[in-house]
C-alpha positions as CSV (number, residue, x, y, z in Angstrom):
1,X,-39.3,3.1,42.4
2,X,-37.1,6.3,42.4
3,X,-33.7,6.5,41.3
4,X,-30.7,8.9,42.8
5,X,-28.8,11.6,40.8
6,X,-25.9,9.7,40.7
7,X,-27.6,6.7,39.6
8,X,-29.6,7.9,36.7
9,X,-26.3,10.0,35.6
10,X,-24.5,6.4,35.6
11,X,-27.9,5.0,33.5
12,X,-28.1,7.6,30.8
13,X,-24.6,8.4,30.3
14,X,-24.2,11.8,31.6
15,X,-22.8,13.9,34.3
16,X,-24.7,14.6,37.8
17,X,-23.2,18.3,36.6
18,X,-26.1,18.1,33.8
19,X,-28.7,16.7,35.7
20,X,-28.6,19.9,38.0
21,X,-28.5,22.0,35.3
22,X,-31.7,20.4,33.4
23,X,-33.5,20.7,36.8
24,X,-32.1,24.9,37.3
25,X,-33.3,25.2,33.5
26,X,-37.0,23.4,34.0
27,X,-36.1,21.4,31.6
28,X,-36.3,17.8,34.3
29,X,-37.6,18.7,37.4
30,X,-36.8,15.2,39.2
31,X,-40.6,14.1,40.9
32,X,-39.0,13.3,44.4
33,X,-37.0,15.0,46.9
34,X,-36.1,13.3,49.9
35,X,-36.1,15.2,53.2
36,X,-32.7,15.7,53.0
37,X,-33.6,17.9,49.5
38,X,-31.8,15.3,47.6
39,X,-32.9,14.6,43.7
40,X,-35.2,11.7,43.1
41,X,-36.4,10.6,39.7
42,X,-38.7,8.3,38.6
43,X,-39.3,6.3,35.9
44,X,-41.2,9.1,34.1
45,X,-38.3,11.4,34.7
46,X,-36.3,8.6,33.1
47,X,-38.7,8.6,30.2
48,X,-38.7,12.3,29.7
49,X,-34.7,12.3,29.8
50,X,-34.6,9.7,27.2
51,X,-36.4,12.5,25.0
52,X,-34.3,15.4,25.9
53,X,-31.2,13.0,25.0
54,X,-32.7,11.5,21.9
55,X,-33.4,15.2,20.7
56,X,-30.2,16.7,22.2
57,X,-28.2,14.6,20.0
58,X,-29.8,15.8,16.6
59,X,-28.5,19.2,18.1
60,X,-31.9,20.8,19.2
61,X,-31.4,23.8,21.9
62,X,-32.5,23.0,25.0
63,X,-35.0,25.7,24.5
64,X,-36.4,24.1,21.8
65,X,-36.8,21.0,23.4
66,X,-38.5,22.3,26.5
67,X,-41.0,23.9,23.7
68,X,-41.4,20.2,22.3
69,X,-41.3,18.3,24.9
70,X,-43.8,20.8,27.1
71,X,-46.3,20.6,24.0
72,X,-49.7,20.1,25.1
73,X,-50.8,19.0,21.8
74,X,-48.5,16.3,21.6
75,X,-48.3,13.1,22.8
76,X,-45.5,10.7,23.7
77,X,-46.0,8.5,20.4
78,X,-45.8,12.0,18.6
79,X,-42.3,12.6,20.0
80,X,-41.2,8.8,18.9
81,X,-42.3,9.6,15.2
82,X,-40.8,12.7,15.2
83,X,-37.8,11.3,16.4
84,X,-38.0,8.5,14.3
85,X,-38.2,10.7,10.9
86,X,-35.2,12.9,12.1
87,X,-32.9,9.8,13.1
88,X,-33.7,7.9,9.8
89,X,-33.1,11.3,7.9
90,X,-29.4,11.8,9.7
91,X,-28.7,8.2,9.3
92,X,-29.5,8.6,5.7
93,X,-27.2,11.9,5.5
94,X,-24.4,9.9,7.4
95,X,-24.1,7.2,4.8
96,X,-23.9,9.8,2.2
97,X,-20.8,11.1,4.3
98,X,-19.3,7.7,4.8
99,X,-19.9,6.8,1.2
100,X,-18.0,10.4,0.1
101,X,-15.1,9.5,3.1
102,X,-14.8,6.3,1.4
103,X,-14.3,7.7,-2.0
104,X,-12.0,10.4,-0.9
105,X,-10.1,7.7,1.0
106,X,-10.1,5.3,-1.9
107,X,-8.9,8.3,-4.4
108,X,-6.2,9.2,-2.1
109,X,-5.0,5.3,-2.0
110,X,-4.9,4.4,-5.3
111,X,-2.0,2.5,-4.1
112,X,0.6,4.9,-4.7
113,X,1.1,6.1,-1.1
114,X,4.2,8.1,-2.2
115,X,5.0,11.8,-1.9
116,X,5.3,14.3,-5.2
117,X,8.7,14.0,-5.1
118,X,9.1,10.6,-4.8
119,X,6.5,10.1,-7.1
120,X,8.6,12.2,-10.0
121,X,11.9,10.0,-8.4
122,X,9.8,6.5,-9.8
123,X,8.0,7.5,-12.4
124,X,9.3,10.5,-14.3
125,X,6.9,12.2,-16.4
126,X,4.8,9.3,-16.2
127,X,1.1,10.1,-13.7
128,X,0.1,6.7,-12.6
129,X,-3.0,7.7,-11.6
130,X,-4.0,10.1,-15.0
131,X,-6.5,7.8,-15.5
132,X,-7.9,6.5,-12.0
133,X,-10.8,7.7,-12.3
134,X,-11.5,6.2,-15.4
135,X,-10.1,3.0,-13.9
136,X,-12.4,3.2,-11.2
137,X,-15.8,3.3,-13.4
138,X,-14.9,0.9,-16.0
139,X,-13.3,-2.1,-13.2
140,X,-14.3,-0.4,-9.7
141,X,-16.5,-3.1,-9.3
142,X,-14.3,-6.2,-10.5
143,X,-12.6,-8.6,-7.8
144,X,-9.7,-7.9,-9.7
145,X,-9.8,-3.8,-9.2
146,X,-10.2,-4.9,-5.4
147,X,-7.4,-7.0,-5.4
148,X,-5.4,-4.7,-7.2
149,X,-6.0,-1.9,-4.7
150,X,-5.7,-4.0,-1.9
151,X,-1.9,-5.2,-3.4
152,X,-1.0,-1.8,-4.2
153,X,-2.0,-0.1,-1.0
154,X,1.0,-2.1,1.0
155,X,4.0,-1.3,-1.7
156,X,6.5,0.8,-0.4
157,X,9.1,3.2,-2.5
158,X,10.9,0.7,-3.4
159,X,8.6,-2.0,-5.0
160,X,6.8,0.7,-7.6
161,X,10.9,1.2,-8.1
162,X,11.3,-2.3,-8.9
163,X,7.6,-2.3,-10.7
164,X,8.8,0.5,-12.9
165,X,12.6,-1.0,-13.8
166,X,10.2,-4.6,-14.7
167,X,8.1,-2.4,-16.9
168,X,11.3,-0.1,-18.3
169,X,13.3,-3.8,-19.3
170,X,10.2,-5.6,-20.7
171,X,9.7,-2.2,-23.0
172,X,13.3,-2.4,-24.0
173,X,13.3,-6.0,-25.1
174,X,9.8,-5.6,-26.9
175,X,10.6,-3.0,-29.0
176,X,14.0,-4.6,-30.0
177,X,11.8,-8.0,-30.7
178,X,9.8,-5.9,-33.2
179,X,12.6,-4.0,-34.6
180,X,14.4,-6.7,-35.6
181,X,11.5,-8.3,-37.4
182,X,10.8,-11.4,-35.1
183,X,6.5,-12.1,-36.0
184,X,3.8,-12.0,-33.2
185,X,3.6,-15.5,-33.6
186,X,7.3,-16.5,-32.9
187,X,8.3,-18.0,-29.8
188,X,10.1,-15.0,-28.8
189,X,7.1,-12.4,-28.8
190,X,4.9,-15.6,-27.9
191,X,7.4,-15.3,-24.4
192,X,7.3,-11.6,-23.8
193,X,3.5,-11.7,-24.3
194,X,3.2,-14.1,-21.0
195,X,5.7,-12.1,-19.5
196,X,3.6,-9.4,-19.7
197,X,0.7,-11.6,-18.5
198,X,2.5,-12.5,-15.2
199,X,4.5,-9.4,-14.8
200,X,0.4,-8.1,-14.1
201,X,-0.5,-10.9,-11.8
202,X,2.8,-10.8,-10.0
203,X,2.1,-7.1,-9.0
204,X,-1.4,-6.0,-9.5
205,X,-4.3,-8.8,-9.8
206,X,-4.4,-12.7,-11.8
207,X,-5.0,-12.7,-15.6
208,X,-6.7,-15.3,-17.2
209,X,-5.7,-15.8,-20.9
210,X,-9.1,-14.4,-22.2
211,X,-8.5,-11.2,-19.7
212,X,-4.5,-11.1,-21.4
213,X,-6.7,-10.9,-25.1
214,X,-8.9,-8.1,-23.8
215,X,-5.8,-6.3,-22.7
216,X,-4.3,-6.9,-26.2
217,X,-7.7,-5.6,-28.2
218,X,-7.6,-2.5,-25.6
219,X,-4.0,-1.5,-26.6
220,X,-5.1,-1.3,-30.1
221,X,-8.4,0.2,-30.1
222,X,-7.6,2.6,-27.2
223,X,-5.7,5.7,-28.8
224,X,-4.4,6.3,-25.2
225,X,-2.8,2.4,-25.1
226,X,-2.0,2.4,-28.4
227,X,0.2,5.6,-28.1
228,X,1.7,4.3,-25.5
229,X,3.3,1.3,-27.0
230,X,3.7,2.5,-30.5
231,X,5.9,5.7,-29.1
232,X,8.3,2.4,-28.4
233,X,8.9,1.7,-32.2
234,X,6.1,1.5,-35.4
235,X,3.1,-1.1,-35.3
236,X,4.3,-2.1,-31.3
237,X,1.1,-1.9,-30.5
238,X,-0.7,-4.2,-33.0
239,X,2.2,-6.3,-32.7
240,X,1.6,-6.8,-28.9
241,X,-1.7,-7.5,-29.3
242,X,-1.5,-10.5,-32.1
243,X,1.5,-11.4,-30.1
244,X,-0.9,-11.8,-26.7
245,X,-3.2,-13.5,-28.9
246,X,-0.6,-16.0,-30.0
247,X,0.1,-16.5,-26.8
248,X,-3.4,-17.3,-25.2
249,X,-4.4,-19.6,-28.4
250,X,-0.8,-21.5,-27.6
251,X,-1.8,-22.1,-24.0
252,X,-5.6,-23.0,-24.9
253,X,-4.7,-25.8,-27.2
């Protein structure tokens, strides 16, 4: 059986143009003509154009693979390892490149798709993502990193607005709780502790109590946290924390 130009253009996926060209060249000499002079390729041709393709799109010269594929030392199965090795190799080097888009993409959407200016406009002096990467190695592979990331990739301007008036309020009434005296263990701090808790879960990812006490150790032992909260008044910090602990023993019992 013998196949027409057109036909084997339509099998393999290229244009008639080419095929003329890879026969000017050498490179596929179709086995057939008919007495008309018309192209006619056989099954063999077809074979030998699946080789020209398969090296043609790892970006071999044609020249080069006219010299492999015209190698009398070689034999079919040598071409299929050979292009077996190099295909396994660029898949390999592919991946590598998806998996570096994909941590480009995921650094550029840490969920705060907003421009520098807005960015100063929401959250002042404040760099939400100073610590992403950090984020990303300690929780990157937590369900509630994914969620989080997921959540925060659809908020617009306006809901980090409202995120950071939540945040600015709850700091407000927590440091006058502790300036006036009222204990961790009070009712009052006992409240703001689960507001905190929910005020997380609303925006970000769910908190289990035992989560909210690992939170409450971190803001103490982390000098980062722990300047954070005590720039709000003296002892905040530590008072947060046994307040969060309060909190998630009152709910256990």
């Amino acid at each position: 059986m013998s196949y027409s130009v057109g036909q084997v253009a339509g099998f393999a996926g290229v244009t008639v143009r080419t095929l003329h060209h890879y026969d000017e060249i050498g490179l596929l000499v179709p086995s057939e003509r008919t007495y008309a002079g018309h192209r006619r390729y056989s099954d063999a041709d077809l074979d030998r154009l699946q080789q020209i393709l398969f090296y043609r799109e790892l970006g071999f010269p044609l020249d080069e693979v006219a010299a492999l594929l015209d190698d009398p030392d070689a034999d079919p199965r040598s071409h299929l390892r050979r292009q077996h090795d190099l295909l396994t190799a660029r898949i390999e080097k592919l991946q590598k490149m998806a998996a570096a888009v994909e941590h480009a993409l995921e650094a550029r959407t840490m969920g705060i798709n907003l421009t520098p200016e807005e960015r100063f406009e929401v959250f002042g002096d404040h760099d939400p993502e100073q610590y992403a990467e950090e984020t990303r190695e300690r929780w990157g592979g937590t369900e509630a990193y994914a969620e989080s990331q997921r959540r925060a990739a659809r908020y617009t301007k306006e809901d980090w607005q409202r995120i950071q008036a939540e945040t600015d309020a709850w700091n407000e009434r927590y440091a006058a709780l502790v300036a006036a005296g009222e204990p961790p263990s009070g009712g009052a701090a006992m409240d703001l502790a689960e507001e905190h808790r929910q005020h997380i879960g609303r925006w970000y990812f769910e908190v289990p109590y035992e989560m909210h006490r690992c939170f409450g150790e971190m803001y103490v032992s982390d000098e980062r946290f722990k300047a954070y909260y005590d720039a709000m008044g003296a002892g905040v910090a530590e008072h947060l924390r046994d307040a969060i602990l309060a909190n998630a023993d009152r709910h256990a019992s």
